[in-house]
Predicted model as a PDB file, atoms N, CA, C, CB and O in Angstrom, pLDDT in the B-factor column:
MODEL        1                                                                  
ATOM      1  N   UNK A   1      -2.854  -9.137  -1.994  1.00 91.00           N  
ATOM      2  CA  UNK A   1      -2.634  -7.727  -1.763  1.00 91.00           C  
ATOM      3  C   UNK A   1      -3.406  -7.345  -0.509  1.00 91.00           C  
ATOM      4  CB  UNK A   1      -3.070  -6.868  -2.993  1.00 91.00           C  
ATOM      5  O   UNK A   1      -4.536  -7.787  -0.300  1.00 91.00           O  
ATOM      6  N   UNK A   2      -2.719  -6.436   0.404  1.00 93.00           N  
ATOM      7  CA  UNK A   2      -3.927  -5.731   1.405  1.00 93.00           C  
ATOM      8  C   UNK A   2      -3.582  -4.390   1.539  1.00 93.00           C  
ATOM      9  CB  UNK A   2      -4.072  -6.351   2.986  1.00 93.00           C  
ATOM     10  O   UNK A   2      -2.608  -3.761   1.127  1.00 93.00           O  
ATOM     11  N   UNK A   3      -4.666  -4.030   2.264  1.00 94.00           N  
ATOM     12  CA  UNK A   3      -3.932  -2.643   2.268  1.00 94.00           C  
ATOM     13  C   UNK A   3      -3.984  -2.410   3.864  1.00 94.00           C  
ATOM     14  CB  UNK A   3      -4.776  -1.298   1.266  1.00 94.00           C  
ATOM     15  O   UNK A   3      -4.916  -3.012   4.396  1.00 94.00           O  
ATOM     16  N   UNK A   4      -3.092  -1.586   4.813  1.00 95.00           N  
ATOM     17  CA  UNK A   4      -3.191  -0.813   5.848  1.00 95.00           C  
ATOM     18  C   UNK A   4      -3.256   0.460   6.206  1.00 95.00           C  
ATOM     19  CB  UNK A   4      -2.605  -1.044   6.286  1.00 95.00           C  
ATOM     20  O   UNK A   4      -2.541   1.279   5.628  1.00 95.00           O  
ATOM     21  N   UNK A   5      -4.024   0.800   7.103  1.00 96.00           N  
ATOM     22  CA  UNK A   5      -4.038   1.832   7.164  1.00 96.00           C  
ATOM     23  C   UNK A   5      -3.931   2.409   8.578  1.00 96.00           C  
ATOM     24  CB  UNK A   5      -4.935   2.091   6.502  1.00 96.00           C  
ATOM     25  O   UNK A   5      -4.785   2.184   9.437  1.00 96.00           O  
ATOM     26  N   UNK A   6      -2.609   3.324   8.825  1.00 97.00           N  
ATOM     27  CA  UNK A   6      -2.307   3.709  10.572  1.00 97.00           C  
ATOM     28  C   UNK A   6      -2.880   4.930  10.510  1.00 97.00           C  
ATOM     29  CB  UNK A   6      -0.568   3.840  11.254  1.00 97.00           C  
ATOM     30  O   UNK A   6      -2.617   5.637   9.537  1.00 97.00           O  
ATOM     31  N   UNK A   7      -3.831   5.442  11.604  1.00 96.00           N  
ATOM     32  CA  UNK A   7      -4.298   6.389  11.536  1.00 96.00           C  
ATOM     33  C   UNK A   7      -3.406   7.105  12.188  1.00 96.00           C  
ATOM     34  CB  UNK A   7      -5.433   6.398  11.833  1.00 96.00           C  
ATOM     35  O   UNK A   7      -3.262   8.266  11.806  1.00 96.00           O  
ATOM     36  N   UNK A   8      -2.523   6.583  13.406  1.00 97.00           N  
ATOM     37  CA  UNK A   8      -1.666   7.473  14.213  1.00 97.00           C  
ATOM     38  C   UNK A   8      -0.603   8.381  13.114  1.00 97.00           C  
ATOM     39  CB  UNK A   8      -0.757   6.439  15.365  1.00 97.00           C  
ATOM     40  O   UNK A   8       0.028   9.340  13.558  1.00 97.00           O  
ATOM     41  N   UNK A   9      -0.524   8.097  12.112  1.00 96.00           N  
ATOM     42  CA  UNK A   9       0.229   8.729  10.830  1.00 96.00           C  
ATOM     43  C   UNK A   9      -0.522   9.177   9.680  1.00 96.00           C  
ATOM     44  CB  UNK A   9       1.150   7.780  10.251  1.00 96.00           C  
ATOM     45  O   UNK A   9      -0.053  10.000   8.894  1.00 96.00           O  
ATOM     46  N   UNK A  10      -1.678   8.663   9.550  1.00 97.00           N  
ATOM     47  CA  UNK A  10      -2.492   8.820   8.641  1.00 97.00           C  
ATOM     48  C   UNK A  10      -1.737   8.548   6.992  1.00 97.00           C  
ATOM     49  CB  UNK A  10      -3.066  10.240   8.956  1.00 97.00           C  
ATOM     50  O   UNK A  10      -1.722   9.287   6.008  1.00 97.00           O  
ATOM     51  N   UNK A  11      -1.224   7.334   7.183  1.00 98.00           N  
ATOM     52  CA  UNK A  11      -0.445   6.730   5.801  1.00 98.00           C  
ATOM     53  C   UNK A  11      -1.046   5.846   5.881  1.00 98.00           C  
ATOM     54  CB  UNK A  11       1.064   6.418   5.585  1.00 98.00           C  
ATOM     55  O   UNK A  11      -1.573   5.479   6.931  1.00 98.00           O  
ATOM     56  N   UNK A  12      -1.151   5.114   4.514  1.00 98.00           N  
ATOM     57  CA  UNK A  12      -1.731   4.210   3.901  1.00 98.00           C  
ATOM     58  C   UNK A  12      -0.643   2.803   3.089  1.00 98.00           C  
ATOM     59  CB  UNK A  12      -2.575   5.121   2.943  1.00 98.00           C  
ATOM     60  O   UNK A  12      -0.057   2.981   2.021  1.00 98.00           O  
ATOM     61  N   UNK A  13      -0.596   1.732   3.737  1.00 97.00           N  
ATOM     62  CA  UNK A  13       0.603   1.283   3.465  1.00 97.00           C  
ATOM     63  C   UNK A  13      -0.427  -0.118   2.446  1.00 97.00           C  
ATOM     64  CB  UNK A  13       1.797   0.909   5.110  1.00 97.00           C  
ATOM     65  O   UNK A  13      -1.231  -0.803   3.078  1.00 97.00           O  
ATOM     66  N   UNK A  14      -0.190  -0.406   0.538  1.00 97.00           N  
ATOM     67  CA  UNK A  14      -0.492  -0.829  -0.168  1.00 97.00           C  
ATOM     68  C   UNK A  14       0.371  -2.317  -0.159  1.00 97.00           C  
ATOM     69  CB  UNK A  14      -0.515   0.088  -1.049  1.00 97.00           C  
ATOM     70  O   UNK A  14       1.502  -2.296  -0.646  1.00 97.00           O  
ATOM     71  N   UNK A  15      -0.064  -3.371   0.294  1.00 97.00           N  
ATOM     72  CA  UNK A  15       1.348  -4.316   0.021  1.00 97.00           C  
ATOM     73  C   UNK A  15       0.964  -5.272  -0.759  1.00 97.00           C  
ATOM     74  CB  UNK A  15       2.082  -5.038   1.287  1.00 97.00           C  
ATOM     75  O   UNK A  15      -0.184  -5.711  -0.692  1.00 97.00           O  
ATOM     76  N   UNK A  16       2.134  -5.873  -1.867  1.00 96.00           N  
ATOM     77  CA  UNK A  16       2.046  -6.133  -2.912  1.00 96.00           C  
ATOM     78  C   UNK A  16       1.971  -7.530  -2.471  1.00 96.00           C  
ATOM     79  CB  UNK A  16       2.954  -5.592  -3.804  1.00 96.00           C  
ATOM     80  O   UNK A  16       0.945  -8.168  -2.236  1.00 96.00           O  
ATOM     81  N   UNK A  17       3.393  -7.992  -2.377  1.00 95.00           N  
ATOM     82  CA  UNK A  17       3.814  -9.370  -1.289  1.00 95.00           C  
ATOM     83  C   UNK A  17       4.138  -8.910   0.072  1.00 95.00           C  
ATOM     84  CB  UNK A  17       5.264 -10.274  -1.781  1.00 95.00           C  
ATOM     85  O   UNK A  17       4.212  -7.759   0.502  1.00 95.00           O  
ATOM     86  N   UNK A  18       4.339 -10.178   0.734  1.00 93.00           N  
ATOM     87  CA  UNK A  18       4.232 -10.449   2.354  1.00 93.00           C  
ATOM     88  C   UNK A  18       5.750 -10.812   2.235  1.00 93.00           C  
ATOM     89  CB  UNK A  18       2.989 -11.832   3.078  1.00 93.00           C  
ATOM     90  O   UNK A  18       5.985 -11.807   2.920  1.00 93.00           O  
ATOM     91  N   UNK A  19       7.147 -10.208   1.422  1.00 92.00           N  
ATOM     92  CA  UNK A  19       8.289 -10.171   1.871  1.00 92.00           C  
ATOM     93  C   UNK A  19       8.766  -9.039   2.511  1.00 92.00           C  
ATOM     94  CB  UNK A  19       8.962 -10.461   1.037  1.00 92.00           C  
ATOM     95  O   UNK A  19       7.876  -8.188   2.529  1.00 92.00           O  
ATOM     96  N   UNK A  20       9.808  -8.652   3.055  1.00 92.00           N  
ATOM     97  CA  UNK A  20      10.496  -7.765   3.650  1.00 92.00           C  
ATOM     98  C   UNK A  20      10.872  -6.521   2.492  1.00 92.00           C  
ATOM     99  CB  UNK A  20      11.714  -8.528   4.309  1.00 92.00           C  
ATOM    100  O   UNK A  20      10.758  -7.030   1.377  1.00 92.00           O  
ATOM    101  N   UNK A  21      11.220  -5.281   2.401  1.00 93.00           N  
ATOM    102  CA  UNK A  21      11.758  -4.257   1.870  1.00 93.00           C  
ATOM    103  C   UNK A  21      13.234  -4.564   1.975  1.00 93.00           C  
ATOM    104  CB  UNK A  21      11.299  -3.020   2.489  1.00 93.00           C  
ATOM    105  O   UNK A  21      13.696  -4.891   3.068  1.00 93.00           O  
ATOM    106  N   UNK A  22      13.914  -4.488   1.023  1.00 96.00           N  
ATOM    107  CA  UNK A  22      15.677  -3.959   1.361  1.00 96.00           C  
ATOM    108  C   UNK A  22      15.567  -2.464   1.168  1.00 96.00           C  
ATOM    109  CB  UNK A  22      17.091  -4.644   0.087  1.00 96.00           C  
ATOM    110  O   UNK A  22      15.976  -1.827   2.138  1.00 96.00           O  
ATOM    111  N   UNK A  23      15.036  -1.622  -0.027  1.00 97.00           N  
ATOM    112  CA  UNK A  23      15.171  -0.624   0.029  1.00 97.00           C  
ATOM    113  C   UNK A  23      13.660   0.066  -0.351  1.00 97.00           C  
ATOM    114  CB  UNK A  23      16.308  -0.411  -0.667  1.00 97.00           C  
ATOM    115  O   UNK A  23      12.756  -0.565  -0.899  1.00 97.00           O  
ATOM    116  N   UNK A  24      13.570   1.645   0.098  1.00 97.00           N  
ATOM    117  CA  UNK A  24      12.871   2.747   0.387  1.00 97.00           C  
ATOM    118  C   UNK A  24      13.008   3.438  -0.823  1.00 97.00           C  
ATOM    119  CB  UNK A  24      13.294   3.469   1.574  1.00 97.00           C  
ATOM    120  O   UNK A  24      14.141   3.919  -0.824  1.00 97.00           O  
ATOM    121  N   UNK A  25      12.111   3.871  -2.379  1.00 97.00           N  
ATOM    122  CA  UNK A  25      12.668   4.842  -3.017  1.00 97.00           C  
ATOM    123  C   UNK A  25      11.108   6.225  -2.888  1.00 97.00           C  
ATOM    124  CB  UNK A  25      13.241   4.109  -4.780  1.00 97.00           C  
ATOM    125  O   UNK A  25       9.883   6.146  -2.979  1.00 97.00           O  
ATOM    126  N   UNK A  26      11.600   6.774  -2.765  1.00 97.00           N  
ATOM    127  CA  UNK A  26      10.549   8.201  -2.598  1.00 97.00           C  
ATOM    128  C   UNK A  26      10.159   8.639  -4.083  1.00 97.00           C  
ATOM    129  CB  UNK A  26      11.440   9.720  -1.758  1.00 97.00           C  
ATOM    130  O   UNK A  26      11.001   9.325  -4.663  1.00 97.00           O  
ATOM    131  N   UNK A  27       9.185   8.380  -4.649  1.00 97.00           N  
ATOM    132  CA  UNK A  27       8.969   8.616  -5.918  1.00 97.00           C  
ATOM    133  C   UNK A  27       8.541  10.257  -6.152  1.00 97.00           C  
ATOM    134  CB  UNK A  27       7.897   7.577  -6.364  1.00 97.00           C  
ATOM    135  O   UNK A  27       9.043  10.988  -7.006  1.00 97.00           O  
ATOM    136  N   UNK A  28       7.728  10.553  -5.398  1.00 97.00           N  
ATOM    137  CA  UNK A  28       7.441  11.792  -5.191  1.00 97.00           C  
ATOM    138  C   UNK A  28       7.218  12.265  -3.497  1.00 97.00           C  
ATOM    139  CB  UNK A  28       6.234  11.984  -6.071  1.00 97.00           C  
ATOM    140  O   UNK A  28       7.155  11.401  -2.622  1.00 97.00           O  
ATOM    141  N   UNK A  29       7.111  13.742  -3.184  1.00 96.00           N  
ATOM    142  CA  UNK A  29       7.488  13.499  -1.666  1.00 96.00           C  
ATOM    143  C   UNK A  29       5.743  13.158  -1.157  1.00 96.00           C  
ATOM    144  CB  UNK A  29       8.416  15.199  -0.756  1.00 96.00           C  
ATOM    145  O   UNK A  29       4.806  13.744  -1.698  1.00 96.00           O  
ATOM    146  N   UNK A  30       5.572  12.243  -0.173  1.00 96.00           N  
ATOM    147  CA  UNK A  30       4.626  11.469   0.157  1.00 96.00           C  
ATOM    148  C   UNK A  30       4.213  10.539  -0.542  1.00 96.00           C  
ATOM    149  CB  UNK A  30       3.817  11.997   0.397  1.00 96.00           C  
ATOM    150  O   UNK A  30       3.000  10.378  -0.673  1.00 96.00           O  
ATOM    151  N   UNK A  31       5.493   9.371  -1.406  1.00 97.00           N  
ATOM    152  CA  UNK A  31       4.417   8.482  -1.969  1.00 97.00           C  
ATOM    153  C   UNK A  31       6.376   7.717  -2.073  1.00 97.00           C  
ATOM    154  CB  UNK A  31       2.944   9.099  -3.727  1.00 97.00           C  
ATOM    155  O   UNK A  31       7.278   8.234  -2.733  1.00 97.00           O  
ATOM    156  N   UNK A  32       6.502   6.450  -1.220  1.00 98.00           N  
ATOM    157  CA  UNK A  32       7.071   5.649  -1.306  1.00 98.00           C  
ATOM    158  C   UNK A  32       6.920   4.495  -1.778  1.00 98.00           C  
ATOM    159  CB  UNK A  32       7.314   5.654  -0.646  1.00 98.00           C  
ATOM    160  O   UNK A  32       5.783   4.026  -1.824  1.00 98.00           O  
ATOM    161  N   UNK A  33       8.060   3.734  -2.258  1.00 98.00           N  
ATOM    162  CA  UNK A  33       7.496   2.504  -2.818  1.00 98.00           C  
ATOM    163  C   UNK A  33       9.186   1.297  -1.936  1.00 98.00           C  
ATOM    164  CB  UNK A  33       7.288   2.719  -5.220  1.00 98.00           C  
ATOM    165  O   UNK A  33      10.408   1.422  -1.864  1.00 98.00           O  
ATOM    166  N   UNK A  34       8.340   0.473  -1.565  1.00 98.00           N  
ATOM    167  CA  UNK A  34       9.667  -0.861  -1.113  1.00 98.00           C  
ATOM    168  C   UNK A  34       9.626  -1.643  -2.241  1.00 98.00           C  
ATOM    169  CB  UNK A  34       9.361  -2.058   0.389  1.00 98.00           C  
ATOM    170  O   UNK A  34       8.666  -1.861  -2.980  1.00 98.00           O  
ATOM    171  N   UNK A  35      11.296  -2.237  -2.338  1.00 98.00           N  
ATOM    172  CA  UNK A  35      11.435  -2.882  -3.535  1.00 98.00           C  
ATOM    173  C   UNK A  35      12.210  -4.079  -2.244  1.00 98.00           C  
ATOM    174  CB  UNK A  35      12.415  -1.956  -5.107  1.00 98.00           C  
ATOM    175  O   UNK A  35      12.683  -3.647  -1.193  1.00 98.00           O  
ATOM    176  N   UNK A  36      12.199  -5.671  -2.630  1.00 97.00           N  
ATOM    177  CA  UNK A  36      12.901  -6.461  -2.078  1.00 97.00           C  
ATOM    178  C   UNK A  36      13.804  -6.336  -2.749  1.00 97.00           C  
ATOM    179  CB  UNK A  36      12.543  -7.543  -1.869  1.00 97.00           C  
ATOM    180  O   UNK A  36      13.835  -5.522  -3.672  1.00 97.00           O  
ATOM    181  N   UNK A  37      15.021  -7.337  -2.357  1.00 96.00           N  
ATOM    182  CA  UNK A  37      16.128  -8.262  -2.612  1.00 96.00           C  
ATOM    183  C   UNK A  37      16.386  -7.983  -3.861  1.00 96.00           C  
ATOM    184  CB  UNK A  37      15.903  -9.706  -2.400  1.00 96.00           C  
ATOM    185  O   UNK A  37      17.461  -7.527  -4.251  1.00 96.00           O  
ATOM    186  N   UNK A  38      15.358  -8.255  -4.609  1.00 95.00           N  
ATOM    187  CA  UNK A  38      15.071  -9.347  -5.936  1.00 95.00           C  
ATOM    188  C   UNK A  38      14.830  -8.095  -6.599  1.00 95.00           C  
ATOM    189  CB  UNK A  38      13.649 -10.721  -5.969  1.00 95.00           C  
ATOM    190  O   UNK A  38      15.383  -8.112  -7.699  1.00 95.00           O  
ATOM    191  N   UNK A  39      14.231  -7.023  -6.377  1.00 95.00           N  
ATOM    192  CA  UNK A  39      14.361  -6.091  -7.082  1.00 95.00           C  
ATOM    193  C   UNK A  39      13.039  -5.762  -7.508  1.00 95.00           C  
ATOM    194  CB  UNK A  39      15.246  -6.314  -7.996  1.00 95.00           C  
ATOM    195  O   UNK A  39      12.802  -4.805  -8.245  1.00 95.00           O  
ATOM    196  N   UNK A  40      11.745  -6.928  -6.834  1.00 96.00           N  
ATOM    197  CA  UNK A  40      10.698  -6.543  -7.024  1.00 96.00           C  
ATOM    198  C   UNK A  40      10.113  -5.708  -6.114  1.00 96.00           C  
ATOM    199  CB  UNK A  40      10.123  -7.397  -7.246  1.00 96.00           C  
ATOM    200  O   UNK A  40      10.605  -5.313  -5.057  1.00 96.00           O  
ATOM    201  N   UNK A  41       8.734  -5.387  -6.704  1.00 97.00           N  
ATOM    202  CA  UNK A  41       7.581  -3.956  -5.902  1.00 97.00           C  
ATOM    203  C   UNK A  41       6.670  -4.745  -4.165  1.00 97.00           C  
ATOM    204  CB  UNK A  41       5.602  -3.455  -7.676  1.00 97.00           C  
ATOM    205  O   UNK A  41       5.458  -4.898  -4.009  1.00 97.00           O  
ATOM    206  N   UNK A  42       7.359  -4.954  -3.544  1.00 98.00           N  
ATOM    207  CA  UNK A  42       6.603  -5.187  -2.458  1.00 98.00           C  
ATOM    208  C   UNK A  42       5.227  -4.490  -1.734  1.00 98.00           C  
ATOM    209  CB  UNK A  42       7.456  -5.143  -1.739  1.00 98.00           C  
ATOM    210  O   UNK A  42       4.294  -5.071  -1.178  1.00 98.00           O  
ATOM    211  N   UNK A  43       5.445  -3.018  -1.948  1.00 98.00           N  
ATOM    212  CA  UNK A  43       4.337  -2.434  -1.614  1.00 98.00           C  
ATOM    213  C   UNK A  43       4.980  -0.421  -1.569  1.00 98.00           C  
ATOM    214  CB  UNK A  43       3.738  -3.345   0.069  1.00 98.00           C  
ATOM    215  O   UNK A  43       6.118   0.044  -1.643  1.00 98.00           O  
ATOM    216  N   UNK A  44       3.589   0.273  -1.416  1.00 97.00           N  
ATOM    217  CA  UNK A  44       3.626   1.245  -1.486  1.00 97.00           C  
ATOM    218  C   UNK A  44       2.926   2.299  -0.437  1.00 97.00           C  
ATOM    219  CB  UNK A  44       3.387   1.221  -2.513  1.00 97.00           C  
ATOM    220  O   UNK A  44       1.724   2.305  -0.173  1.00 97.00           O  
ATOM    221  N   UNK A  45       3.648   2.950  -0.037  1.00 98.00           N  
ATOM    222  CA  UNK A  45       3.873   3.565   1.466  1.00 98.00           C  
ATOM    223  C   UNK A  45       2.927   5.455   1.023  1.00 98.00           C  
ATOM    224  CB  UNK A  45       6.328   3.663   1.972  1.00 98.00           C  
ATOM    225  O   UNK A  45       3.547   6.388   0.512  1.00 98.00           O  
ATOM    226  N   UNK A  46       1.857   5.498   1.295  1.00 98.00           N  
ATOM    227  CA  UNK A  46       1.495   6.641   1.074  1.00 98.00           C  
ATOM    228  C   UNK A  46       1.157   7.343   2.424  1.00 98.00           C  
ATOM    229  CB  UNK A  46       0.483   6.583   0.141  1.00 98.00           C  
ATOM    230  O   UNK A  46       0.302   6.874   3.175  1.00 98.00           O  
ATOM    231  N   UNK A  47       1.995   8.713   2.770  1.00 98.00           N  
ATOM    232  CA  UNK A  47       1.776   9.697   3.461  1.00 98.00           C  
ATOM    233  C   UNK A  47       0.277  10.529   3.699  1.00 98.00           C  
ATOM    234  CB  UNK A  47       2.660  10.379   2.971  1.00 98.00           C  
ATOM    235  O   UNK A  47      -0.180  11.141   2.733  1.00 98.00           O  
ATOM    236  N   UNK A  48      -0.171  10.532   4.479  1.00 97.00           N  
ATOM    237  CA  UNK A  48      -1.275  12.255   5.018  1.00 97.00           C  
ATOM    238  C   UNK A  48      -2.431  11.195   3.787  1.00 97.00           C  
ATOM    239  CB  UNK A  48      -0.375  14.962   4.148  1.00 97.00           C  
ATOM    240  O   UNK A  48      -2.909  11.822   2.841  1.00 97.00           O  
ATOM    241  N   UNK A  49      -2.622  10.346   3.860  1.00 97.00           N  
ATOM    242  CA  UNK A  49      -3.543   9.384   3.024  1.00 97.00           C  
ATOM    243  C   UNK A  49      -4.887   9.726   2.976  1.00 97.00           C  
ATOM    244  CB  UNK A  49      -3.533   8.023   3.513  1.00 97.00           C  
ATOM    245  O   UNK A  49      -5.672   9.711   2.027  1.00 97.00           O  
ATOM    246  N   UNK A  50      -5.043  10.047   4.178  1.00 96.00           N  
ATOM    247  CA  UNK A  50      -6.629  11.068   4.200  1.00 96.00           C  
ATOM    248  C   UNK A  50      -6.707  12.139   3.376  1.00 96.00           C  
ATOM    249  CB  UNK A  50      -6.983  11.832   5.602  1.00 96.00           C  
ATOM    250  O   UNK A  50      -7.775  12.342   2.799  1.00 96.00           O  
ATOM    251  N   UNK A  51      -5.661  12.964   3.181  1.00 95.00           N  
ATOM    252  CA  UNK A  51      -6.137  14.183   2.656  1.00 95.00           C  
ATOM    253  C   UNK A  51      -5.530  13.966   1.400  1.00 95.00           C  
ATOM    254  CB  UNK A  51      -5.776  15.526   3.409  1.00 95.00           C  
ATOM    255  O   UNK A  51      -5.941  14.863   0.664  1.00 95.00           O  
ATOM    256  N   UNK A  52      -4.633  13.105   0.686  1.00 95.00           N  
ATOM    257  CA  UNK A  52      -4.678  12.347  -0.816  1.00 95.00           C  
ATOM    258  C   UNK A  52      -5.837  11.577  -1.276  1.00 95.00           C  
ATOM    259  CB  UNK A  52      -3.606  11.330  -0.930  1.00 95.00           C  
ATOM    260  O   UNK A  52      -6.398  11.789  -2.351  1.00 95.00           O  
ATOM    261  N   UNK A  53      -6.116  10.845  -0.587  1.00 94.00           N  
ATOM    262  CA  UNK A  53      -7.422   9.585  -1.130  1.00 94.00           C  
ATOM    263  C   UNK A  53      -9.116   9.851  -0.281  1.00 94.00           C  
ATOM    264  CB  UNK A  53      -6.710   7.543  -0.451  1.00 94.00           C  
ATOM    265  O   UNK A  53      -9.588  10.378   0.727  1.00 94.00           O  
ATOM    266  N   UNK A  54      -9.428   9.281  -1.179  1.00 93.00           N  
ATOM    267  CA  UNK A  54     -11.060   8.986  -0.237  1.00 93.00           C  
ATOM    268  C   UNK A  54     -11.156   7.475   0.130  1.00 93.00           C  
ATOM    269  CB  UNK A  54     -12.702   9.340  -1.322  1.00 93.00           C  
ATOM    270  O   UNK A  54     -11.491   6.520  -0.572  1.00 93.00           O  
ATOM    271  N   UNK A  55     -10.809   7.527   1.288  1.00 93.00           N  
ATOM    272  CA  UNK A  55     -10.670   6.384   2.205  1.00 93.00           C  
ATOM    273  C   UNK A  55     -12.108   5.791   2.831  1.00 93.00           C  
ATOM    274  CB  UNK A  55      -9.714   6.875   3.392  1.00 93.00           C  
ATOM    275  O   UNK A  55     -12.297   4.816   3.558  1.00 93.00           O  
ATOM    276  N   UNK A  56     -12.884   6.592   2.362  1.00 92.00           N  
ATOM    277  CA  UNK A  56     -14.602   5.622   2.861  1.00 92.00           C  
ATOM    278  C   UNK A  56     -15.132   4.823   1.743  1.00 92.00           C  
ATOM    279  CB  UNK A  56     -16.155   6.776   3.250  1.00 92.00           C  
ATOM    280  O   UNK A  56     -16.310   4.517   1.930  1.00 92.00           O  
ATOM    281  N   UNK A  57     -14.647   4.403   0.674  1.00 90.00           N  
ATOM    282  CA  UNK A  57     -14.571   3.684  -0.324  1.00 90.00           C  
ATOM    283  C   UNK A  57     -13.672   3.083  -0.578  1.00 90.00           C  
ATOM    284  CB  UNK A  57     -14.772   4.112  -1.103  1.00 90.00           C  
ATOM    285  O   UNK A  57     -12.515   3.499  -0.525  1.00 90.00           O  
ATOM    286  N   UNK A  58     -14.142   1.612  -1.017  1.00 85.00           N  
ATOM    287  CA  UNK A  58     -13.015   0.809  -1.733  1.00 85.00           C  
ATOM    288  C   UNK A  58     -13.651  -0.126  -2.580  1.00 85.00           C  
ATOM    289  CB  UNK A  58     -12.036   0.038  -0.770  1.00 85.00           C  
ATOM    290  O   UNK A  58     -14.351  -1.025  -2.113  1.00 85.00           O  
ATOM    291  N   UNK A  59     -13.390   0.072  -4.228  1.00 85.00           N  
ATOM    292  CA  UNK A  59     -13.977  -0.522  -5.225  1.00 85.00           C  
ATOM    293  C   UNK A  59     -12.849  -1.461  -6.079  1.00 85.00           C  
ATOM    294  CB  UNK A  59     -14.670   0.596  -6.040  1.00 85.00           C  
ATOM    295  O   UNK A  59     -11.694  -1.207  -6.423  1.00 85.00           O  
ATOM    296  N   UNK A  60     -13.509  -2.390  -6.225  1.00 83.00           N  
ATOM    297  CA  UNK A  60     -11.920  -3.674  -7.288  1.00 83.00           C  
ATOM    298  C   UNK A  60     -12.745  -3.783  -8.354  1.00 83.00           C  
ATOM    299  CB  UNK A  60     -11.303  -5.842  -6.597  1.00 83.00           C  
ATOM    300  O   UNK A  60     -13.933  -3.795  -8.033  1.00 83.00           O  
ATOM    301  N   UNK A  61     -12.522  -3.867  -9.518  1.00 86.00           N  
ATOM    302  CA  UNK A  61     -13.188  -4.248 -11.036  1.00 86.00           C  
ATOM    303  C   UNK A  61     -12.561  -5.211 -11.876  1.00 86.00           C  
ATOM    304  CB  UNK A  61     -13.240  -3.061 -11.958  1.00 86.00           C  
ATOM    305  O   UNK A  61     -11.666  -4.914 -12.667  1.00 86.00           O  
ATOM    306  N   UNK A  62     -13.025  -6.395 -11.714  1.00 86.00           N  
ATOM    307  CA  UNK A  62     -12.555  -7.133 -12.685  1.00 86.00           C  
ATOM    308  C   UNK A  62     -11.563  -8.034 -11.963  1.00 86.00           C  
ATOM    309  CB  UNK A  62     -12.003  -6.306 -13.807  1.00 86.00           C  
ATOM    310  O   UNK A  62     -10.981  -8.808 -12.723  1.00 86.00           O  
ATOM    311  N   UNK A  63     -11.192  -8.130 -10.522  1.00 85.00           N  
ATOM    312  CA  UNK A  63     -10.050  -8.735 -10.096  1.00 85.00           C  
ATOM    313  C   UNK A  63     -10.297 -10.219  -9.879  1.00 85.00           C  
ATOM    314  CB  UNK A  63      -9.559  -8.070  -8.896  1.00 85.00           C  
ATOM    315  O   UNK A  63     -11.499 -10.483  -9.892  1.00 85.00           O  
ATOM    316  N   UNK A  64      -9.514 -11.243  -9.687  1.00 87.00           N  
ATOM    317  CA  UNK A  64     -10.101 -12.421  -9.864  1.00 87.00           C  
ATOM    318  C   UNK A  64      -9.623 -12.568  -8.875  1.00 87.00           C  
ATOM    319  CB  UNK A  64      -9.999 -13.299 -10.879  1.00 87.00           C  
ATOM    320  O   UNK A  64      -8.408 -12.718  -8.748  1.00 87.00           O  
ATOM    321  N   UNK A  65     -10.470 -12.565  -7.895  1.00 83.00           N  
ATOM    322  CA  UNK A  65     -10.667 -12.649  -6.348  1.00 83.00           C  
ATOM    323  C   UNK A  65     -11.100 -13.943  -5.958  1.00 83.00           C  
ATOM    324  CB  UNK A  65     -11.694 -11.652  -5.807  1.00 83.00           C  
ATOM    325  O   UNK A  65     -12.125 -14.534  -6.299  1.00 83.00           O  
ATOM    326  N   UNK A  66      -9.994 -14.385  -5.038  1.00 83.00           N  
ATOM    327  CA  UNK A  66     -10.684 -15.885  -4.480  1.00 83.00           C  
ATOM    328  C   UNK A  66     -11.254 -15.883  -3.258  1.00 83.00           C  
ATOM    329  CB  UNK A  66      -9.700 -17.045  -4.323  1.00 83.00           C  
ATOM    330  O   UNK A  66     -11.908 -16.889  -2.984  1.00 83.00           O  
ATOM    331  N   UNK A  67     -11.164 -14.738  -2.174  1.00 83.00           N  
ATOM    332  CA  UNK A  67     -11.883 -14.142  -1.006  1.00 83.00           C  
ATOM    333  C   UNK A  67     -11.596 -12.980  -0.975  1.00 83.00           C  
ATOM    334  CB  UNK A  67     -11.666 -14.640   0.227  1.00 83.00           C  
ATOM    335  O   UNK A  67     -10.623 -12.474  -1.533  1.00 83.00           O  
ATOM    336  N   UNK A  68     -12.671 -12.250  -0.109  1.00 82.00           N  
ATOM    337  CA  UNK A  68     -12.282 -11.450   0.571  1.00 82.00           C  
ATOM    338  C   UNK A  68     -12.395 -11.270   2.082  1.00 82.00           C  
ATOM    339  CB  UNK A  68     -12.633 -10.706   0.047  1.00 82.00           C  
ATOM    340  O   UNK A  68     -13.346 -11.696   2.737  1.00 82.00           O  
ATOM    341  N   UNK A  69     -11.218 -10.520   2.652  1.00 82.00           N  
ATOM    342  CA  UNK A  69     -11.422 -10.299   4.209  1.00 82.00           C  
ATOM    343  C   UNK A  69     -11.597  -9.017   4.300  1.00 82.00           C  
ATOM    344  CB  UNK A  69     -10.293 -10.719   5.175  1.00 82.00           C  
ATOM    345  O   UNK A  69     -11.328  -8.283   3.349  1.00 82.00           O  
ATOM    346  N   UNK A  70     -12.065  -8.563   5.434  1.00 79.00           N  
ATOM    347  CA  UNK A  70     -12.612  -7.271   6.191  1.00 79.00           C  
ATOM    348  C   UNK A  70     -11.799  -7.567   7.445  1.00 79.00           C  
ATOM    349  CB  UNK A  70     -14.438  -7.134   6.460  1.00 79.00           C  
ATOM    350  O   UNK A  70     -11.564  -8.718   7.813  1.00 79.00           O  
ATOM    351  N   UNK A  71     -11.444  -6.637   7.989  1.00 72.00           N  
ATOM    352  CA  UNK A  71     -10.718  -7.194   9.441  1.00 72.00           C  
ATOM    353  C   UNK A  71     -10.526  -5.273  10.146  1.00 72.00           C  
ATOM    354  CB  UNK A  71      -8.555  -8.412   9.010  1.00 72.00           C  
ATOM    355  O   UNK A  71     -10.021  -5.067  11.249  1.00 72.00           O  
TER     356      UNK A  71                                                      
ENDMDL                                                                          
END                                                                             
């Protein structure tokens, strides 16, 4: 999983896998989700992310982590 974050948009893009999207569904307005091919959750596209989340934190609990990167 990683997450990105474009400040030039200030969205926050969550990705699940490293495949492509076929389709875009808008679950609520500012909070997209890509589904591949296959019909699975590739990742999740959040709008104005600054003023939804607190983005100077990032906490995982319990994940069975084999690294982590910072980049």
């Amino acid at each position: 999983m990683k997450l990105h974050y474009y400040p030039e948009t200030d969205s926050l893009y969550v990705e699940f896998k490293a495949r492509p999207g076929a389709e875009t569904i808008e679950i609520i307005e500012g909070l997209n989700v890509d589904i591949d091919a296959d019909g699975e959750v590739v990742g999740f596209d959040i709008d104005h992310a600054s003023q939804r989340l607190d983005l100077s934190t990032l906490e995982a609990e319990a994940l069975p982590l084999h690294r982590i990167k910072a980049g």
